[in-house]
C-alpha positions as CSV (number, residue, x, y, z in Angstrom):
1,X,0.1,24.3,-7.1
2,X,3.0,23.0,-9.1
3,X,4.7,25.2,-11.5
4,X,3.2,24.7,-15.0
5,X,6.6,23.4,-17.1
6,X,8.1,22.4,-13.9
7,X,5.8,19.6,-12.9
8,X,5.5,17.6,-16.0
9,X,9.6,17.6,-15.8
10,X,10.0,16.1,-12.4
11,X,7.6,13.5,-13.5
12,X,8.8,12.6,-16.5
13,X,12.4,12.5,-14.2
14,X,10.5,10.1,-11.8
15,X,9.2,8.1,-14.4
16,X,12.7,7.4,-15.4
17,X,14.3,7.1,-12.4
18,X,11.8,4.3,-10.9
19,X,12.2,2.6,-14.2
20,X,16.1,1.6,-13.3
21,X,16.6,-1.2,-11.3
22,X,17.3,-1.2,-7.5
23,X,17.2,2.5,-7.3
24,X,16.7,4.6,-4.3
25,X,13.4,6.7,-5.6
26,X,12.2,3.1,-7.2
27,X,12.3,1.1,-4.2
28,X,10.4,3.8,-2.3
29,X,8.1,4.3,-5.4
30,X,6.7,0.3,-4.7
31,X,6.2,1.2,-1.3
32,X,4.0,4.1,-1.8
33,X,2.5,2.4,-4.5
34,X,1.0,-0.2,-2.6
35,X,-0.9,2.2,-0.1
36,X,-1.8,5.3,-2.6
37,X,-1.8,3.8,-5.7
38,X,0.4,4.8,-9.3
39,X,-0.2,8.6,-10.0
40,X,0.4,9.7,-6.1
41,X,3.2,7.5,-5.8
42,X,4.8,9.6,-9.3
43,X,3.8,12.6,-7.7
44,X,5.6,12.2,-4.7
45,X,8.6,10.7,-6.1
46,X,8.9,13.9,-8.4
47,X,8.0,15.8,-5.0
48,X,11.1,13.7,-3.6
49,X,13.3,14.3,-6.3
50,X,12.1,18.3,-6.0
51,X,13.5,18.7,-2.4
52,X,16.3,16.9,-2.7
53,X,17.5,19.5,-5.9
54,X,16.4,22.1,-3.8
55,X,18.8,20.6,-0.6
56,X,21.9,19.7,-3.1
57,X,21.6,23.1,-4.3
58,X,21.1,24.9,-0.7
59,X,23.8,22.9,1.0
60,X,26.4,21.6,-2.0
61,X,26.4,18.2,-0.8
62,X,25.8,15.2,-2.8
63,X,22.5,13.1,-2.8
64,X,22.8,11.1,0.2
65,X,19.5,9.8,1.7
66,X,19.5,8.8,5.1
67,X,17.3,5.6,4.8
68,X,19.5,4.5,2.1
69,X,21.1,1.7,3.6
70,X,17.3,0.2,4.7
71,X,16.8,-0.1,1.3
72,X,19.8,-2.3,0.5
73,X,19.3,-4.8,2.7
74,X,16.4,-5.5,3.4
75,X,14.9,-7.4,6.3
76,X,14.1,-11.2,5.4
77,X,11.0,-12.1,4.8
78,X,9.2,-14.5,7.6
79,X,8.1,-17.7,6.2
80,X,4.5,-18.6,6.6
81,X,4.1,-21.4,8.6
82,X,1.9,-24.3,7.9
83,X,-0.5,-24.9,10.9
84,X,-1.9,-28.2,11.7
85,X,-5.7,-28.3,13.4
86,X,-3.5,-29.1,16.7
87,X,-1.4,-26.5,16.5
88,X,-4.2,-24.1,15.8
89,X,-6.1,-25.5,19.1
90,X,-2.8,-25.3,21.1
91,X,-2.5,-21.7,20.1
92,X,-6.1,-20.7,20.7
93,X,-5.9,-22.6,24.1
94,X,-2.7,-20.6,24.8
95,X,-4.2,-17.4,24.0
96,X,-7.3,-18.1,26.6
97,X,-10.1,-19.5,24.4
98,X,-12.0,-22.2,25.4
99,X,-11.2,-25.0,22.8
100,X,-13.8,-27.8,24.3
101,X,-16.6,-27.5,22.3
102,X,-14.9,-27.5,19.3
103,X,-15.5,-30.5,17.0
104,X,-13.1,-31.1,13.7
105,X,-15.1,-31.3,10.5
106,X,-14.9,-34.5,8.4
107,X,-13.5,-34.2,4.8
């Protein structure tokens, strides 16, 4: 159970931190967003945001996540390829399917 005046803080602090742009705690806000939806995702940024104080304090070392510099750059994105009805047989036939009685459909 969260703390009763220390929970609405560290989500009102995660509210604003995954408001500015290219931060740390908002790019990984959009990725648990998309699995767990909005109010988890606040929750456990303000968790986030809750053990890293907790570190900075313990330690005296500055914020420094480690997966920091995966969230800079990115990997590229793949481009989706545009398969043809032959290149879609030659792939099934290359993955074992048998292709024969297949029959294209007119338009």
């Amino acid at each position: 159970k969260a703390g009763q005046y220390l929970k609405p803080v560290l989500v009102q602090c995660a509210l604003a931190a995954i408001r500015k742009k290219n931060s740390y705690f908002g790019q990984k806000y959009t990725r648990i967003k998309k699995r767990r939806g909005h109010k988890k995702a606040i929750i456990a940024i303000a968790r986030m945001m809750l053990v890293s104080i907790y570190h900075m304090i313990l330690t005296g070392e500055k914020f420094n996540p480690s997966d920091y510099e995966s969230f800079k750059d990115p990997k590229p994105q793949r481009e989706k390829n545009n398969y043809t009805v032959e290149t879609a047989l030659d792939f099934l036939k290359s993955q074992g399917f048998d292709v024969s009685s297949i029959q294209e459909i007119p338009k």
